[in-house]
N, C-alpha and C positions, 0 to 999 in steps of 0.2 A: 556524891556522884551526880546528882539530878543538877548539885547546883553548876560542876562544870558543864554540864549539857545546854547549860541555859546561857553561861557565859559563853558559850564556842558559838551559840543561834545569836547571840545578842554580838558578837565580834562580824560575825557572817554579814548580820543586818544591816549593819553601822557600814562596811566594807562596801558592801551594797548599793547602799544609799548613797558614797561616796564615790563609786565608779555611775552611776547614774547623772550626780551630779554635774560630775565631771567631762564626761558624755555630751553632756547637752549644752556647757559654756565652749566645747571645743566644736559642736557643731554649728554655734551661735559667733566663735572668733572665724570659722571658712566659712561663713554667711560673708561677714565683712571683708574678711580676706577675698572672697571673688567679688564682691563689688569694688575693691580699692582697685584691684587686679583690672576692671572691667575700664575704671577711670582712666587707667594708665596705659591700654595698651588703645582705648577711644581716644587718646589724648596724641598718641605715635599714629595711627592710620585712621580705622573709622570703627563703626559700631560692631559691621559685618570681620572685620577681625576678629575683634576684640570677642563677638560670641565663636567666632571660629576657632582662637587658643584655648579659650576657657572648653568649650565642649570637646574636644581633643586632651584635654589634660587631663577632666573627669571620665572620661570615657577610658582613655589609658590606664588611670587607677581603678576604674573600676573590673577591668579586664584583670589585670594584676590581682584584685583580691577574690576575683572567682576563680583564677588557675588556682590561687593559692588555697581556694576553701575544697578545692577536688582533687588536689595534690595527694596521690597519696604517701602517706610515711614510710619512711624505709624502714624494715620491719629488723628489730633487734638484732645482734647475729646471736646462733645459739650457744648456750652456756658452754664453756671449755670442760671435759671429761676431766677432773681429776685423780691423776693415778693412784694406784692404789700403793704406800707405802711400804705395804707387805711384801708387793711383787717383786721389788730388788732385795728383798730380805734372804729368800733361799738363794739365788744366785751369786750373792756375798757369802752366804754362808756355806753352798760346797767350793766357791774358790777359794776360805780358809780353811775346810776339809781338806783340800789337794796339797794346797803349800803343807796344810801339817804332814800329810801321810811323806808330801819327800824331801821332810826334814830330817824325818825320823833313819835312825843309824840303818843301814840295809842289816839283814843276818844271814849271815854267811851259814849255807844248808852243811856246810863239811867239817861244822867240829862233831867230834868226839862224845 
């Protein structure tokens, strides 16, 4: 028992270290990506652009990921009642009461 506990912390860990890692080589490739971006658009008009898209883009995503952090969830819908299978039980069971009772031969009240 203790030793899965230590592998599921030791799986956590590793996962961990690997979204960290990860983290910081993607915030290290849009380091470069906004300078490449910064050459390119200094290279179509001038500097005052080129900080004018780039802050306009960031700013845009950043907008975007605060609606999205105060978003709130649309909340589950609630669980469907299910019937209870007893309850069509009696109601089948007096409509094959009825069909028997007028299947059944009538008696005739006047014999003998």
């Amino acid at each position: 028992m203790l030793g899965a506990i230590e592998h599921r912390l030791a799986r956590a860990a590793q996962r961990s270290a690997l979204a960290g890692v990860g983290t910081l080589l993607a915030l290290v490739g849009l380091g470069f990506m906004t300078v490449a971006g910064w050459l390119v658009l200094e290279e179509l008009r001038d500097a005052t652009f080129a900080a004018l898209v780039l802050g306009l883009v960031y700013l845009g995503l950043g907008i975007i990921a605060v609606a999205c952090a105060f978003s709130r969830p649309t909340p589950p819908p609630p669980p469907q009642v299910q019937p209870n299978p007893m309850a069509a039980l009696f109601p089948a069971f007096m409509a094959g009461f009825e069909q028997g009772r007028d299947m059944r031969a009538p008696r005739r009240s006047d014999r003998p």
